[in-house]
C-alpha positions in Angstrom: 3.4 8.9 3.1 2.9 4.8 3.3 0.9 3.4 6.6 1.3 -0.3 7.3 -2.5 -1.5 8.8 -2.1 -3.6 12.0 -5.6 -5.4 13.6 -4.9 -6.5 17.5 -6.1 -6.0 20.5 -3.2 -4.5 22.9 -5.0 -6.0 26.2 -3.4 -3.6 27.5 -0.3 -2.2 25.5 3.2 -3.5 26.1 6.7 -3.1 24.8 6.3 -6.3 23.1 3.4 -4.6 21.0 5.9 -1.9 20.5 8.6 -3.9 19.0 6.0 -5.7 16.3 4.5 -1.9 15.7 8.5 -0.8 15.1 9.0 -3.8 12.7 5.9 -3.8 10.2 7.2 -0.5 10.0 10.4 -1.3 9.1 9.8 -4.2 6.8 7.1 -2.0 4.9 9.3 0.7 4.7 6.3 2.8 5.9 6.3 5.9 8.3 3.3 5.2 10.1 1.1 2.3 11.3 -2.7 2.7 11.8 -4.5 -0.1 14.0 -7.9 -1.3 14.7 -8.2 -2.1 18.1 -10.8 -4.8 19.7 -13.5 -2.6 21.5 -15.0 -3.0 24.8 -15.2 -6.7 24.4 -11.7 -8.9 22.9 -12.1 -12.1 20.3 -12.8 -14.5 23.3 -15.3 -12.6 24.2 -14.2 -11.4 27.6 -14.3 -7.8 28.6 -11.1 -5.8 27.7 -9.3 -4.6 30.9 -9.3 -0.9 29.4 -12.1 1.4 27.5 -11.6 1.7 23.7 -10.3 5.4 23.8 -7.6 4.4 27.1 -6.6 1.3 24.9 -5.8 3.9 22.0 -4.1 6.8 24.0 -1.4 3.9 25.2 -0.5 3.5 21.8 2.9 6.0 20.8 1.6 8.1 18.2 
């Protein structure tokens, strides 16, 4: 089975996120997508507006 790897944030999780998760599958031709989320913190340094594990169960499996 072929994953695509994503890295974002999802500050928070959106259908927009969605769709780009639904095409990098697509285009890869891969089943899954695994993605490494930002943590408590996101790239500008501000806190995220959810905890690391509520960021990740927003994501569809």
């Amino acid at each position: 089975m072929r994953t695509v790897g994503i890295i974002a944030e999802f500050n928070p999780f959106h259908k927009g996120h969605q769709y780009i998760l639904e095409k990098a599958k697509a285009h890869t031709d891969c089943q899954r997508a695994m993605v490494v989320m930002s943590g408590s913190f996101v790239q500008r340094g501000e806190p995220a507006f959810f905890r690391q594990m509520d960021k990740g169960k927003m994501c569809p499996p």
